[in-house]
N, CA, C and O atoms as a DFTB+ gen file, in Angstrom:
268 C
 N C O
     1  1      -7.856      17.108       6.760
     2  2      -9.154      17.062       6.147
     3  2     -10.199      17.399       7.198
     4  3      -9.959      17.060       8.357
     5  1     -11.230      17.974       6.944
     6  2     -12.381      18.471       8.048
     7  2     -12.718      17.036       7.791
     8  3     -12.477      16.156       6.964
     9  1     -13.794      17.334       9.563
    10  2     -14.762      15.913       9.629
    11  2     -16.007      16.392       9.858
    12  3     -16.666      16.641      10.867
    13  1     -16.237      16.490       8.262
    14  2     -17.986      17.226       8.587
    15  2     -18.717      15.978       8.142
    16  3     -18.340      14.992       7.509
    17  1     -20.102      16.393       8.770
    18  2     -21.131      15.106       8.738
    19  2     -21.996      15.655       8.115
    20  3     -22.312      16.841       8.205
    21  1     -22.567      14.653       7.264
    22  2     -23.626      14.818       6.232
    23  2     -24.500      13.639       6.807
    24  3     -24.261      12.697       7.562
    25  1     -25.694      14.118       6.083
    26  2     -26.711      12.752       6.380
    27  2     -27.160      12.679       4.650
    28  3     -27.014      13.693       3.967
    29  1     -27.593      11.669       4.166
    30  2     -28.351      11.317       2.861
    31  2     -29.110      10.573       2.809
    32  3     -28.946       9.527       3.436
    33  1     -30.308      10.787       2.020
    34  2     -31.443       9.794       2.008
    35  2     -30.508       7.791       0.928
    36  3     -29.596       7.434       0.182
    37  1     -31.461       7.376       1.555
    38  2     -30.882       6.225       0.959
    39  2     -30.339       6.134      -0.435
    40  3     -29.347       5.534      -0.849
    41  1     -31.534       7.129      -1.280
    42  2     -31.622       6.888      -2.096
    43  2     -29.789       7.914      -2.925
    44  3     -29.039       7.660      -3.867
    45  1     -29.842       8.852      -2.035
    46  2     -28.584       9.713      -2.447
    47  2     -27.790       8.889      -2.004
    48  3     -26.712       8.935      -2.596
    49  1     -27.878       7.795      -0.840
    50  2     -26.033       7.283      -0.438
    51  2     -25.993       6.349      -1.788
    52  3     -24.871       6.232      -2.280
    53  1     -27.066       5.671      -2.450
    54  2     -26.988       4.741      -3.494
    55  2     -25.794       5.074      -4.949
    56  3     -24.820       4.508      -5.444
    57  1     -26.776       6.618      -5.250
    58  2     -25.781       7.088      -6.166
    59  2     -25.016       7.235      -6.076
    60  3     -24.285       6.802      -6.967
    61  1     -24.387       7.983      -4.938
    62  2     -22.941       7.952      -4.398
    63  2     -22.045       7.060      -4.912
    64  3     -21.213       7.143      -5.815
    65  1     -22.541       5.752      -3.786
    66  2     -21.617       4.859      -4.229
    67  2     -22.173       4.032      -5.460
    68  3     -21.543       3.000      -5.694
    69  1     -22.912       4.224      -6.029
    70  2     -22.765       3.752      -7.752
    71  2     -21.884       4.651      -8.574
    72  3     -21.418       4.051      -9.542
    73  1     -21.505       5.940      -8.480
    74  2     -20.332       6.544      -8.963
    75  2     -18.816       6.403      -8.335
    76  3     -17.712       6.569      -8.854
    77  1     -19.179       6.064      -7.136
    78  2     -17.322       5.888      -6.834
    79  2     -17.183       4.100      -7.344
    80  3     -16.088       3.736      -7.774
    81  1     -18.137       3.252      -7.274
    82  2     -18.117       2.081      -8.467
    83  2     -17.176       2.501      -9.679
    84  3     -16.044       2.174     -10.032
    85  1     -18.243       3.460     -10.206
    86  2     -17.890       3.395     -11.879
    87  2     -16.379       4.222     -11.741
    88  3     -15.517       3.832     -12.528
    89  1     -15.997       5.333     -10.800
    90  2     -14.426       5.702     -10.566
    91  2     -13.448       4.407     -10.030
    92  3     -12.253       4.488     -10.316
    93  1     -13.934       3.169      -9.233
    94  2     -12.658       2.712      -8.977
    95  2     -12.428       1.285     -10.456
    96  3     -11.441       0.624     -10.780
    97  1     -13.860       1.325     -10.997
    98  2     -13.751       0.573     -12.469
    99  2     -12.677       1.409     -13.145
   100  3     -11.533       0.959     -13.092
   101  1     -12.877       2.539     -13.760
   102  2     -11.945       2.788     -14.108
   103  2     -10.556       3.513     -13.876
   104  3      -9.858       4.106     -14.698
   105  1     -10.376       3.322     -12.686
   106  2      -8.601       3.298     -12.227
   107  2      -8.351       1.808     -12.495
   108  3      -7.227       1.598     -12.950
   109  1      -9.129       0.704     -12.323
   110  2      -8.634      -0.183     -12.484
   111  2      -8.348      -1.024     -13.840
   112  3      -7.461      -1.858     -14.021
   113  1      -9.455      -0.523     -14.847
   114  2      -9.127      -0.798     -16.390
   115  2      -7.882       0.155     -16.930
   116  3      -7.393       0.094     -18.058
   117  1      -7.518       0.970     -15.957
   118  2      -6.253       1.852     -17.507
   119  2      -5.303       1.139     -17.787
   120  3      -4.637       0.414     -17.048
   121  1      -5.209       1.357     -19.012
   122  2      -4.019       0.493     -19.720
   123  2      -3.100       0.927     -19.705
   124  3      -3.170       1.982     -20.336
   125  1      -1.451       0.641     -19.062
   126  2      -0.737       0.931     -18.988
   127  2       0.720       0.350     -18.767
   128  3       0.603      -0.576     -17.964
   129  1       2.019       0.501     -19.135
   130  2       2.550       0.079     -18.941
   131  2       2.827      -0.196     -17.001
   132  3       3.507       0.677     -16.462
   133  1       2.559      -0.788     -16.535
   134  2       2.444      -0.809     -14.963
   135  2       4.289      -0.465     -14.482
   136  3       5.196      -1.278     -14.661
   137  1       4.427       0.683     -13.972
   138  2       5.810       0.664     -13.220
   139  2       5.505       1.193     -11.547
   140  3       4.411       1.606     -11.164
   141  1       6.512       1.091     -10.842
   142  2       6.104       0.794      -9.033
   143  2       5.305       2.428      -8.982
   144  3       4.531       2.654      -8.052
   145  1       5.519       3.301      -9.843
   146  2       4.892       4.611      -9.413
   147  2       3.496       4.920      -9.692
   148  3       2.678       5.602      -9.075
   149  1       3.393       3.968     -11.232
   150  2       1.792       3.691     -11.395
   151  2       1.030       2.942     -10.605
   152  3      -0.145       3.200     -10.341
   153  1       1.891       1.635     -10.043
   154  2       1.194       0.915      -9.507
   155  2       0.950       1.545      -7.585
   156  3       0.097       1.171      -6.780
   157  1       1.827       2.353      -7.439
   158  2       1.391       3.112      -6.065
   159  2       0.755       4.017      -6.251
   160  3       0.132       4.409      -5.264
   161  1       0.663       4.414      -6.910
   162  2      -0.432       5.405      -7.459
   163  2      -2.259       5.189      -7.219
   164  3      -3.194       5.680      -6.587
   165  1      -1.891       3.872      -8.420
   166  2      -3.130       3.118      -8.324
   167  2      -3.581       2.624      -6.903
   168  3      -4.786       2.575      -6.653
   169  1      -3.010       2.399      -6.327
   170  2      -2.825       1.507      -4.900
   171  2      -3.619       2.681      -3.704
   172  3      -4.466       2.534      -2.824
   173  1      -2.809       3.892      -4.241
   174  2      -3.117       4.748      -3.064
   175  2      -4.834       5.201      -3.281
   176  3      -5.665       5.326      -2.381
   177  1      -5.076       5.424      -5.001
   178  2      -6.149       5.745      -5.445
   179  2      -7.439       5.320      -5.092
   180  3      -8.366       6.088      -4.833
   181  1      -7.509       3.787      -5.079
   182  2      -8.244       2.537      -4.891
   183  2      -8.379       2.708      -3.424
   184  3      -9.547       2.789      -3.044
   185  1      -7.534       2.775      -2.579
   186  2      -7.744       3.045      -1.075
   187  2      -8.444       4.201      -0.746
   188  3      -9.441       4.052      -0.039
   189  1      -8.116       5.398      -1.131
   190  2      -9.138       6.634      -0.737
   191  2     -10.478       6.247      -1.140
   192  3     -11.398       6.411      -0.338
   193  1     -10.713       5.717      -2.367
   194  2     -12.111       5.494      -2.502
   195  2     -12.487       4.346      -1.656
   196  3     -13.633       4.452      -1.218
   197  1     -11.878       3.317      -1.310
   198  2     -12.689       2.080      -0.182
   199  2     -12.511       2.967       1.229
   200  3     -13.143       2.438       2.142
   201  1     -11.896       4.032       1.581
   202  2     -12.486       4.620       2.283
   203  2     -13.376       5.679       2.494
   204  3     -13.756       6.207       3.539
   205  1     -13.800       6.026       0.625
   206  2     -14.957       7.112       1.280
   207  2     -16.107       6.402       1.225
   208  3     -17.061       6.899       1.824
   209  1     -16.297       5.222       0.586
   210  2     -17.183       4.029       0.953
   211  2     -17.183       3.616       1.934
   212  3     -18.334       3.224       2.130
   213  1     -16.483       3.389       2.922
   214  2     -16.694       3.295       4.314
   215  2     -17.331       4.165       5.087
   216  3     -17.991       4.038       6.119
   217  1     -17.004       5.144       4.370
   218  2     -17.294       6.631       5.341
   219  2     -19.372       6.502       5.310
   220  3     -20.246       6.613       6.170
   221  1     -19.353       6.199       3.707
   222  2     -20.557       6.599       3.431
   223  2     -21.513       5.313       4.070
   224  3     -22.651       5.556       4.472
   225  1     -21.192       4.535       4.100
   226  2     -21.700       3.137       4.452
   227  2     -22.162       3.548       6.162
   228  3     -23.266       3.403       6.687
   229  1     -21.462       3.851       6.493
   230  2     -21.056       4.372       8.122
   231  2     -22.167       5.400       8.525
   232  3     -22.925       5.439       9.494
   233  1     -21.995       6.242       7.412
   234  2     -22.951       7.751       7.543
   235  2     -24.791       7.882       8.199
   236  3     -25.556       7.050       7.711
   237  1     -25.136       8.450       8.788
   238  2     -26.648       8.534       9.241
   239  2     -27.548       8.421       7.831
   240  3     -27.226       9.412       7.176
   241  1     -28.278       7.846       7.277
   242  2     -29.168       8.320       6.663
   243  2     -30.333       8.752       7.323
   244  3     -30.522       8.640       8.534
   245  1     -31.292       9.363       6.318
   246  2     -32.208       9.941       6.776
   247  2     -33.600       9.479       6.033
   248  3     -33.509       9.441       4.806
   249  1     -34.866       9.124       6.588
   250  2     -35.504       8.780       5.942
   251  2     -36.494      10.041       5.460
   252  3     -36.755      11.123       5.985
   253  1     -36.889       9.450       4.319
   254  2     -37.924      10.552       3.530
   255  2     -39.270       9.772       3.068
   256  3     -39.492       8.917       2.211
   257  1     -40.190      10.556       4.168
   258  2     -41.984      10.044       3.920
   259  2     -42.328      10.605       2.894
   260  3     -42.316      11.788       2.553
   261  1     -42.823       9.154       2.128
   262  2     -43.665       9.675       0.569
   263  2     -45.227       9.248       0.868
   264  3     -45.790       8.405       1.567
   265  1     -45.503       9.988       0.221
   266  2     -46.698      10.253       0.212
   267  2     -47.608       9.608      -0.544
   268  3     -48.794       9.934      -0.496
């Protein structure tokens, strides 16, 4: 994976992670019969996203003067 750096105003890291919210809500509501491939599945799923929340948490923001 590249390691490129972004910067976002607060207000963009917010949305961000208010959508990877509403993505790891629903990996975690599907209904399913749970077998070890769903459930590693799920497992692995849930982890990439608590780490691009880390990432983003981590990330420079940038501030923006209003006027």
């Amino acid at each position: 994976m590249n390691d490129q750096s972004f910067e976002f105003t607060d207000k963009d890291r917010e949305v961000l992670l208010r959508g990877l919210r509403y993505v790891r809500s629903s990996i975690m509501l599907e209904t399913r019969d749970p077998t070890e491939e769903d459930e590693a599945r799920r497992g692995e799923q849930l982890q990439g996203i608590a780490n691009i929340v880390e990432r983003l948490n981590a990330a420079p923001s940038i501030s923006t003067a209003e006027v």
